[in-house]
Backbone as CSV, one residue per row, in Angstrom:
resi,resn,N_x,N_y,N_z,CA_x,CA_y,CA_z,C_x,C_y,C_z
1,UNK,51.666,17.012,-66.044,52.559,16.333,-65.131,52.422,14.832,-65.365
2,UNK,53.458,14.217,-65.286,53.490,12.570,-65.407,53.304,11.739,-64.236
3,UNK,52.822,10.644,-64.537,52.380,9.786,-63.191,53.769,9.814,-62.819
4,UNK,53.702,9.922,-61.476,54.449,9.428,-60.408,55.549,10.935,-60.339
5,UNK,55.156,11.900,-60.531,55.774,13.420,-60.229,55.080,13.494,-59.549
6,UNK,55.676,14.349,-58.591,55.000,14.795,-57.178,55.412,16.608,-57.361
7,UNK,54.349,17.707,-57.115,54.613,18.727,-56.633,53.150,18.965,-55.626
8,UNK,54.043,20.338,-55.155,53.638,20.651,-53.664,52.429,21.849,-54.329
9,UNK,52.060,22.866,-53.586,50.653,24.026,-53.928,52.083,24.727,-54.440
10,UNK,53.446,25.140,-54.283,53.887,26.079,-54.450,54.657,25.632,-55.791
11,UNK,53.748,24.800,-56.423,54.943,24.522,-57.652,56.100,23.822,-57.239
12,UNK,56.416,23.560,-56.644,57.719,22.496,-56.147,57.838,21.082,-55.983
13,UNK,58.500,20.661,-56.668,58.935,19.019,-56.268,59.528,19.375,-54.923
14,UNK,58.976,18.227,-53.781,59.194,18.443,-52.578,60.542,17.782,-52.567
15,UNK,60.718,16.239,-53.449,62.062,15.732,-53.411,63.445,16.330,-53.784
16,UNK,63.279,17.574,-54.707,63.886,18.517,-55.032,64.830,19.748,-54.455
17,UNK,63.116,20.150,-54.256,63.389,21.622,-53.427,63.422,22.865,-54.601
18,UNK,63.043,22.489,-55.638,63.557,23.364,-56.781,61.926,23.780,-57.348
19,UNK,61.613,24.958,-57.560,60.604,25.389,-57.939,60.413,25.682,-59.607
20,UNK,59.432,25.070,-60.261,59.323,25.135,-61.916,59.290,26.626,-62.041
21,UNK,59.766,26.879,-63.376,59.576,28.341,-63.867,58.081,28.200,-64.466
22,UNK,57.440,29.694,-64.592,56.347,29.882,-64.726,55.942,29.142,-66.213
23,UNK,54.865,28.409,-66.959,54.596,28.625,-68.381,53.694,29.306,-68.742
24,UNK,53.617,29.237,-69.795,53.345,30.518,-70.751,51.510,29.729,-70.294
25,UNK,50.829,31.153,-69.618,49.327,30.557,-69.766,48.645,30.135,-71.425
26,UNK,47.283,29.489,-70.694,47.003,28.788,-71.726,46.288,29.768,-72.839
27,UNK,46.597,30.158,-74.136,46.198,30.828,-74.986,46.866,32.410,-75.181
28,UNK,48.087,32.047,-74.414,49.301,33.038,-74.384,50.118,32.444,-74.857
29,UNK,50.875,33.324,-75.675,52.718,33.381,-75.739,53.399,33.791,-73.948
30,UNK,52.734,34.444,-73.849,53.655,35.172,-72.201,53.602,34.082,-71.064
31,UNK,54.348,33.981,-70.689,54.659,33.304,-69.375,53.911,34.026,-68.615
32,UNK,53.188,33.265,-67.285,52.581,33.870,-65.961,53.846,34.459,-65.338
33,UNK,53.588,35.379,-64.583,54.612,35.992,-64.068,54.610,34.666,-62.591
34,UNK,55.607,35.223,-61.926,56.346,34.152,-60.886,55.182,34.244,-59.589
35,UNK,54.804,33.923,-59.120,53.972,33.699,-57.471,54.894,34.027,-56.540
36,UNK,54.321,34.671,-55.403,54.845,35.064,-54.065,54.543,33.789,-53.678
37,UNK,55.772,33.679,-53.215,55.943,31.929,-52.061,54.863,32.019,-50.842
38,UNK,54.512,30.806,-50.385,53.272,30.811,-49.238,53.766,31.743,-48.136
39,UNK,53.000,32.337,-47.469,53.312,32.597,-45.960,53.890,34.019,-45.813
40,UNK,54.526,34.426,-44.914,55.484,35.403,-44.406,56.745,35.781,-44.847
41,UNK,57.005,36.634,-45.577,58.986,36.678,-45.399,59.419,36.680,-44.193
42,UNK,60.532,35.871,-44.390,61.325,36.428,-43.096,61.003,35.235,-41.940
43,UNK,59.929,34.245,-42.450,59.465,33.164,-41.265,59.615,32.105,-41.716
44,UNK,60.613,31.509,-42.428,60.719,29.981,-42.729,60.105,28.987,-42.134
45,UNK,60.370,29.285,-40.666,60.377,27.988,-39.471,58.902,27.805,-39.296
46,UNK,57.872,29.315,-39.763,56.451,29.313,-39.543,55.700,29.182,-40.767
47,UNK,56.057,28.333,-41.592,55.261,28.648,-43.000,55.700,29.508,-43.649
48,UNK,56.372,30.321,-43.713,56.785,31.219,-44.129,57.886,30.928,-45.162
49,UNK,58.917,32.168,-45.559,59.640,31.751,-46.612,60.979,32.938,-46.342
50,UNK,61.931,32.312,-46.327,63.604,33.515,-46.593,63.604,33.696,-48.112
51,UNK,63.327,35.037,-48.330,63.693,35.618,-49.883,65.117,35.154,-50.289
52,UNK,66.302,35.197,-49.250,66.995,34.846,-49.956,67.343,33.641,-50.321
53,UNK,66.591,32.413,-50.067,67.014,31.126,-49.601,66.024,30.891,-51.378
54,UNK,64.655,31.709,-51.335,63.711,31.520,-52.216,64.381,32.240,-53.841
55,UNK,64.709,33.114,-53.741,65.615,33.825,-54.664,67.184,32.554,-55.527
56,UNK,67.642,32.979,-54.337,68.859,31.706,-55.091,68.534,30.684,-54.997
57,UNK,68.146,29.601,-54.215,67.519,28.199,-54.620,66.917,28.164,-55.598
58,UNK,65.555,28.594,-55.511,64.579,28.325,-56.637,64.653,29.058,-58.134
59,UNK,65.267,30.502,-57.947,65.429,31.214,-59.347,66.257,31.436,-59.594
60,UNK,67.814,31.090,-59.245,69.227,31.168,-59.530,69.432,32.332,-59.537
61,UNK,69.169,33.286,-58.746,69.905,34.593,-58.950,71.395,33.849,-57.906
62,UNK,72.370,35.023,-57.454,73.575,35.083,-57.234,72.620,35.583,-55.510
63,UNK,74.069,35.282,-55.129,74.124,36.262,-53.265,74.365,37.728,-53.738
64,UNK,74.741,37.453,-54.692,75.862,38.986,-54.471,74.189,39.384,-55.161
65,UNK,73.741,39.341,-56.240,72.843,40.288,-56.693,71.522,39.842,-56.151
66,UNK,71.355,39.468,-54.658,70.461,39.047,-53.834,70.901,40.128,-52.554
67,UNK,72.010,40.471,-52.276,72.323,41.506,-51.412,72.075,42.630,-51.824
68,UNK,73.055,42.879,-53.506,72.964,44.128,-54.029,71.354,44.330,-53.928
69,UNK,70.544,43.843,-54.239,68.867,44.016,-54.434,68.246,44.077,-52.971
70,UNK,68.777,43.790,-52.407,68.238,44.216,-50.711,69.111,45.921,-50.063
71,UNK,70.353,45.756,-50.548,70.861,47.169,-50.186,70.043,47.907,-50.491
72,UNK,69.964,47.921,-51.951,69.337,48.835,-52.718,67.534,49.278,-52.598
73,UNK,67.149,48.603,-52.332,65.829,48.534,-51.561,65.914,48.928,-50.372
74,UNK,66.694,48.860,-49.058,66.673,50.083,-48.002,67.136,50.834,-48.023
75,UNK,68.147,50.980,-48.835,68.356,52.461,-49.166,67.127,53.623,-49.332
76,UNK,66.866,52.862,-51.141,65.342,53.954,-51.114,64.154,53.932,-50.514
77,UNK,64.514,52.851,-49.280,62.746,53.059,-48.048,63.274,54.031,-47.634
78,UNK,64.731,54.375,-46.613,65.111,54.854,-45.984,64.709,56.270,-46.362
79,UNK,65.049,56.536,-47.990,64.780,57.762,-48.505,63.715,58.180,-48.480
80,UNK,62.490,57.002,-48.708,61.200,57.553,-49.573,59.991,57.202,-48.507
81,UNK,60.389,56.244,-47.148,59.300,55.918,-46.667,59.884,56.320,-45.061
82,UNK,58.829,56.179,-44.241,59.125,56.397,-42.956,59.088,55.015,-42.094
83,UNK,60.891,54.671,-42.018,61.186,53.994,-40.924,60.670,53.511,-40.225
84,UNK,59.791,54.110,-39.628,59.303,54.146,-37.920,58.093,53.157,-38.151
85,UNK,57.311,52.785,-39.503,55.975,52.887,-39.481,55.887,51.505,-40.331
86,UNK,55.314,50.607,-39.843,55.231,48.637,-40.870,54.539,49.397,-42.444
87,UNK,54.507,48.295,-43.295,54.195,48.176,-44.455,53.311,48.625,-44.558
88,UNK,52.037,47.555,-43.758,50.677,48.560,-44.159,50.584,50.036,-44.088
89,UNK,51.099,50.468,-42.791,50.529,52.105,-42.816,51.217,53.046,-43.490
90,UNK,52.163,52.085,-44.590,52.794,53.741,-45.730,51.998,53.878,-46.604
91,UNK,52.778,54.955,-47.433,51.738,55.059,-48.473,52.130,54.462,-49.780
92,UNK,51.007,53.432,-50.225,51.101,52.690,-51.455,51.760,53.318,-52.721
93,UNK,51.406,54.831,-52.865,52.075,55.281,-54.035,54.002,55.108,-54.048
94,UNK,54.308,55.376,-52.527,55.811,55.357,-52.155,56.068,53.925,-52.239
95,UNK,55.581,53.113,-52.042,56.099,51.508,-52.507,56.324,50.915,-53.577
96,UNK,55.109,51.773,-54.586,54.724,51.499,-55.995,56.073,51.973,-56.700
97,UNK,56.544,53.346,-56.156,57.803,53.827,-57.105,58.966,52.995,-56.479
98,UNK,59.635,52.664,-55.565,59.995,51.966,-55.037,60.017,50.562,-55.897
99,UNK,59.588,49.971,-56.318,59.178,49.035,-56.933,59.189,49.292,-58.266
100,UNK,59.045,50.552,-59.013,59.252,50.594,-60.409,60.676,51.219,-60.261
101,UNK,61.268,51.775,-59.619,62.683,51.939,-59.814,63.336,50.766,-60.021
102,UNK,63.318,49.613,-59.263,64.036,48.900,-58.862,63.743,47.863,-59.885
103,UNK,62.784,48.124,-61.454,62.336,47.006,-62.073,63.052,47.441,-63.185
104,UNK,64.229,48.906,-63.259,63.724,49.650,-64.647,65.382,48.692,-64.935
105,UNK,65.500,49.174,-66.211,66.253,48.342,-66.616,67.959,48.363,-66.538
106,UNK,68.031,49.485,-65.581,69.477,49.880,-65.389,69.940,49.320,-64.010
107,UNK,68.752,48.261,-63.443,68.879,47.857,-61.898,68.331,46.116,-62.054
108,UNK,67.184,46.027,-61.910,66.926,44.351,-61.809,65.402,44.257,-62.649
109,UNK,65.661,44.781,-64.502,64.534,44.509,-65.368,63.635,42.880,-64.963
110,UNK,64.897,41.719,-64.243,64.184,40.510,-64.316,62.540,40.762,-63.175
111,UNK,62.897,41.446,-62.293,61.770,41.751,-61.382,60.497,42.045,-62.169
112,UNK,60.517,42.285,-63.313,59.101,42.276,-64.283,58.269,40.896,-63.916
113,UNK,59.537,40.231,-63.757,58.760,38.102,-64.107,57.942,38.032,-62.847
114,UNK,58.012,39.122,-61.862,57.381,38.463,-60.144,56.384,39.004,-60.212
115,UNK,55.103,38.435,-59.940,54.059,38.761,-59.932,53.805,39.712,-58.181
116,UNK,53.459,40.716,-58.781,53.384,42.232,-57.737,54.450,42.800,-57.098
117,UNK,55.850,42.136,-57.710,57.228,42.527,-58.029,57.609,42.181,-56.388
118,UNK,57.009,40.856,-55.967,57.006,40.687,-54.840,58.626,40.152,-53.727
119,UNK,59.397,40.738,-54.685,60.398,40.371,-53.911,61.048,41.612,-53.603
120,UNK,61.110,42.455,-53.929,60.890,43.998,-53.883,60.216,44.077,-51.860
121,UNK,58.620,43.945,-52.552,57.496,44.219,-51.220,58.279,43.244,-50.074
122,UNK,58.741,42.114,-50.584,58.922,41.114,-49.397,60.344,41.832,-49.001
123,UNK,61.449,42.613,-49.051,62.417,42.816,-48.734,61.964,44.554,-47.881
124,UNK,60.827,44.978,-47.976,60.451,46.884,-47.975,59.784,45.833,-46.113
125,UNK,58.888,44.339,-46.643,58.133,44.284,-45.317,59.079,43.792,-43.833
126,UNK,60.141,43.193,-44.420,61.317,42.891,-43.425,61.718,43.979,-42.909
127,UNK,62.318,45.208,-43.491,62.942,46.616,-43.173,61.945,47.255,-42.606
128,UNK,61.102,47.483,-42.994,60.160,48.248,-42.482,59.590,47.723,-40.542
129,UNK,59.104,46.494,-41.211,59.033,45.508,-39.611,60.096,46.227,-38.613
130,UNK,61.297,45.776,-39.055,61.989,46.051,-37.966,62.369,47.128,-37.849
131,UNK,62.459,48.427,-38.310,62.263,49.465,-37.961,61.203,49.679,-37.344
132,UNK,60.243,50.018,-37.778,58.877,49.829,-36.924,59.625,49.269,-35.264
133,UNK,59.652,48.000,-35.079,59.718,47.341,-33.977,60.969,48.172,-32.720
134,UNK,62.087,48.793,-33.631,63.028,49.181,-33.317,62.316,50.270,-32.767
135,UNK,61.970,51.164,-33.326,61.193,52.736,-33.073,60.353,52.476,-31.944
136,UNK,59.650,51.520,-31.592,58.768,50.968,-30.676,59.511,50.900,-29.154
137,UNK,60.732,50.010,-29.710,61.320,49.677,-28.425,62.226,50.668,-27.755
138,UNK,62.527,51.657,-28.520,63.069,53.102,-28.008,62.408,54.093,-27.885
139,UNK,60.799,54.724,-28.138,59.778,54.824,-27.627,59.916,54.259,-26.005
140,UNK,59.601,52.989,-26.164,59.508,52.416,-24.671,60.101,52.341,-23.662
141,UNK,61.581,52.525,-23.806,62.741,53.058,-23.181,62.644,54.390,-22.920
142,UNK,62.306,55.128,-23.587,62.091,56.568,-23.500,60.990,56.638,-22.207
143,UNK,60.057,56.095,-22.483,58.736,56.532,-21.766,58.970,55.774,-20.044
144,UNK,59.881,54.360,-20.346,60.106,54.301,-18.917,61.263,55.006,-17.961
145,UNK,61.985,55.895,-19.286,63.130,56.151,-18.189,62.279,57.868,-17.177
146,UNK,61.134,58.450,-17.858,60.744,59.593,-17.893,59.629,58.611,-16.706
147,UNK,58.970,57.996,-17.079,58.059,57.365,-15.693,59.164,57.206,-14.438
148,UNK,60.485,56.361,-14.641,61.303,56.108,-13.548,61.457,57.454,-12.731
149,UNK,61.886,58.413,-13.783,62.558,59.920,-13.627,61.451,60.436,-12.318
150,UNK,59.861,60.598,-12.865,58.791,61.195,-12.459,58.522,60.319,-11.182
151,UNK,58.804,59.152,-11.188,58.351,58.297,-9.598,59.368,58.558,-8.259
152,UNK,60.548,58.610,-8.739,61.955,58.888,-8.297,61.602,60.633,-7.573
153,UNK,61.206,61.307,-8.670,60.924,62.547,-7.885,59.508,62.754,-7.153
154,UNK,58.751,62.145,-6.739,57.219,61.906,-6.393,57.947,61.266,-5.229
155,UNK,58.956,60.320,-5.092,59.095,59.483,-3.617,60.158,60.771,-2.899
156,UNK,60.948,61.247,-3.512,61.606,62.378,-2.843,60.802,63.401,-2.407
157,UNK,59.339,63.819,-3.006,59.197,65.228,-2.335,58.177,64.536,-1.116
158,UNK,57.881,63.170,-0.960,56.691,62.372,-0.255,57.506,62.266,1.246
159,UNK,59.075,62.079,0.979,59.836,61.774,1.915,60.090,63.103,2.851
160,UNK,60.611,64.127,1.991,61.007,65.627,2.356,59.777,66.017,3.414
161,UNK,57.966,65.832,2.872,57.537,66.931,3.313,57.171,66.456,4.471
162,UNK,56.295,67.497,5.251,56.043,66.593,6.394,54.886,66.160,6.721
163,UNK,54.390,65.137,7.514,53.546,64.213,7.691,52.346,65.365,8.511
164,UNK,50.892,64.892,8.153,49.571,65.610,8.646,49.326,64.474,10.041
């Protein structure tokens, strides 16, 4: 880097906004594969980072093949993983294929360049989240309308019977 360039921990000129492509490590031909951006998907405002903001800004993909690559990724959670349940508690082998489908070369071969094909994981931990959260909050609806149900009939038979 030359005097008076400025980048940030994430590889970025901050005056920019534009993130360097990987180089080839030292005593390689191969490029390092790409780094997962700091923080959280899905949390810009907290440290975090929007895949899609990180995707087309920094690595020029398109919207359109930034959507197509998110369809296509809940689709096959939908298929292969259970909804109901966050990232951590699936099972790693179902993420892993998930992730090699989506690298092979009839879909998005560039996903080889991301190191732990992390834009893949970062789009499975958004879907998943909110499913999860969703399943939670209708669970909880469930359980209060059946508490309401059960108190509702507990004050009716308290009223009916008669007093000792």
């Amino acid at each position: 880097m030359r005097q008076g360039d400025h980048q940030n921990s994430r590889g970025a000129d901050p005056r920019k906004g534009v993130r360097f492509m990987p180089l080839p490590t030292p005593g390689s031909s191969q490029p390092q594969k790409i780094p997962k951006p700091l923080g959280e998907p899905g949390r810009p405002g907290s440290g975090g980072h929007c895949i899609e903001s990180v995707l087309i800004n920094d690595y020029r993909w398109s919207k359109h093949d930034v959507d197509a690559l998110t369809e296509n990724v809940r689709a096959e959670a939908r298929h292969r993983l259970d909804m109901t349940v966050s990232f951590r508690n699936q099972k790693k082998d179902s993420i892993s294929k998930i992730c090699d489908k989506m690298m092979m070369e009839e879909h998005w071969p560039q996903l080889r360049d991301y190191n732990d094909c992390w834009p893949v994981r970062s789009i499975l931990k958004l879907a998943l989240k909110y499913g999860a959260e969703a399943s939670r909050r209708t669970n909880m609806k469930e359980t209060n309308k059946r508490l309401h149900k059960a108190l509702r009939g507990s004050e009716a038979r308290s009223t009916t019977s008669p007093e000792i």
